[in-house]
N, C-alpha and C positions, 0 to 999 in steps of 0.2 A: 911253129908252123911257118911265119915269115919272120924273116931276120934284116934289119936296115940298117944300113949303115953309110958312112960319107957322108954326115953335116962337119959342121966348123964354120970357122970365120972367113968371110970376102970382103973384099973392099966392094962397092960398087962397080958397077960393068964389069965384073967378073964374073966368071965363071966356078960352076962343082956339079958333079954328078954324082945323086945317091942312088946305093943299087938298094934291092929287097931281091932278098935269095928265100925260095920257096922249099922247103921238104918234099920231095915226092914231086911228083908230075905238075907242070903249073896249066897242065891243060886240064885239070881236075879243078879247077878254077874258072867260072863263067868271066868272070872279070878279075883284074888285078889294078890296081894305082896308087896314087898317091893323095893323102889330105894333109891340109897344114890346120894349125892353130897359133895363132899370135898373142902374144898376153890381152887378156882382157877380153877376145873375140871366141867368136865362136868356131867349130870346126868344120873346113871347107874342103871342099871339091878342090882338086888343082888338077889331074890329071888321070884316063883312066885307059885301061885300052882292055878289048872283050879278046872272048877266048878265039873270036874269027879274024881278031888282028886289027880290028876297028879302036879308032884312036878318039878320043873326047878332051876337052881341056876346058879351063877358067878364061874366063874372058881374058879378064887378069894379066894370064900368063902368054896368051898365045903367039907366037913368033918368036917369045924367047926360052922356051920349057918345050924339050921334045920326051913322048914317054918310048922307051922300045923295052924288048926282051930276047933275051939268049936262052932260047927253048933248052939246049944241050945244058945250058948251065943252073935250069930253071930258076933265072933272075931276071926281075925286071927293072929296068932303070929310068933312072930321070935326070936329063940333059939339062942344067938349067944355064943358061948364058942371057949377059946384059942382067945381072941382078939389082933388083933397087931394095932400097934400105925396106920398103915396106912387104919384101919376102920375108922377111924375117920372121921366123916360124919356128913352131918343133912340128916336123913333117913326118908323117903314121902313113907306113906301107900298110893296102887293105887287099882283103883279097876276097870274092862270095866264090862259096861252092857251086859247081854246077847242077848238083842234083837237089841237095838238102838245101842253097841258099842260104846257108851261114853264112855270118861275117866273120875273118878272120882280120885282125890286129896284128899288124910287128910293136914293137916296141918305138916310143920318138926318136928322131936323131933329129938334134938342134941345128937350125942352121943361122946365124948370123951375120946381116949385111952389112958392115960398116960405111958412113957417106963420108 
């Protein structure tokens, strides 16, 4: 159902952007974002944006993590610029349904900050 990809390695104040490509319509989707997990932590919030186009983020992240999406491409992406070592994550496209409120899962894609 979602697919993600674009982790790898940064140096810090770098930049990567990972997309999540959806099957099917991503407007069949209440929300779509992104959560990280860092070793040893638990799994977070970073960015989310609803099916009306309304945007939410991590304290965390904000001013340097933009979420958007390419309706036509049904994928949602995440801009992340100024990275510091403590992004360092395996980052999980999510997605709920609009009607049922399922959780949909992609699969991680790593991303590591070098300082």
């Amino acid at each position: 159902q979602l697919q993600a990809s674009g982790g790898g390695l940064v140096q810090a104040g770098g930049s990567l952007t990972l997309s999540c490509a959806a099957s099917g319509n991503i407007f069949s989707y209440n929300t779509m974002g992104w959560y990280r997990q860092a070793p040893g932590k638990q799994r977070e919030l970073v960015a989310t944006i609803t099916n009306g186009g309304s945007t939410n983020y991590a304290d965390s992240v904000k001013g340097r993590f933009t979420i958007s999406r390419d309706i036509a491409k049904t994928t949602v992406f995440l801009e992340m610029n100024s990275l510091k070592s403590e992004d360092t994550a395996v980052y999980y496209c999510y997605g709920r349904k609009l009607f049922s409120n399922r959780d949909y899962w992609g699969q991680g894609t790593l991303v590591t900050v070098s300082s």
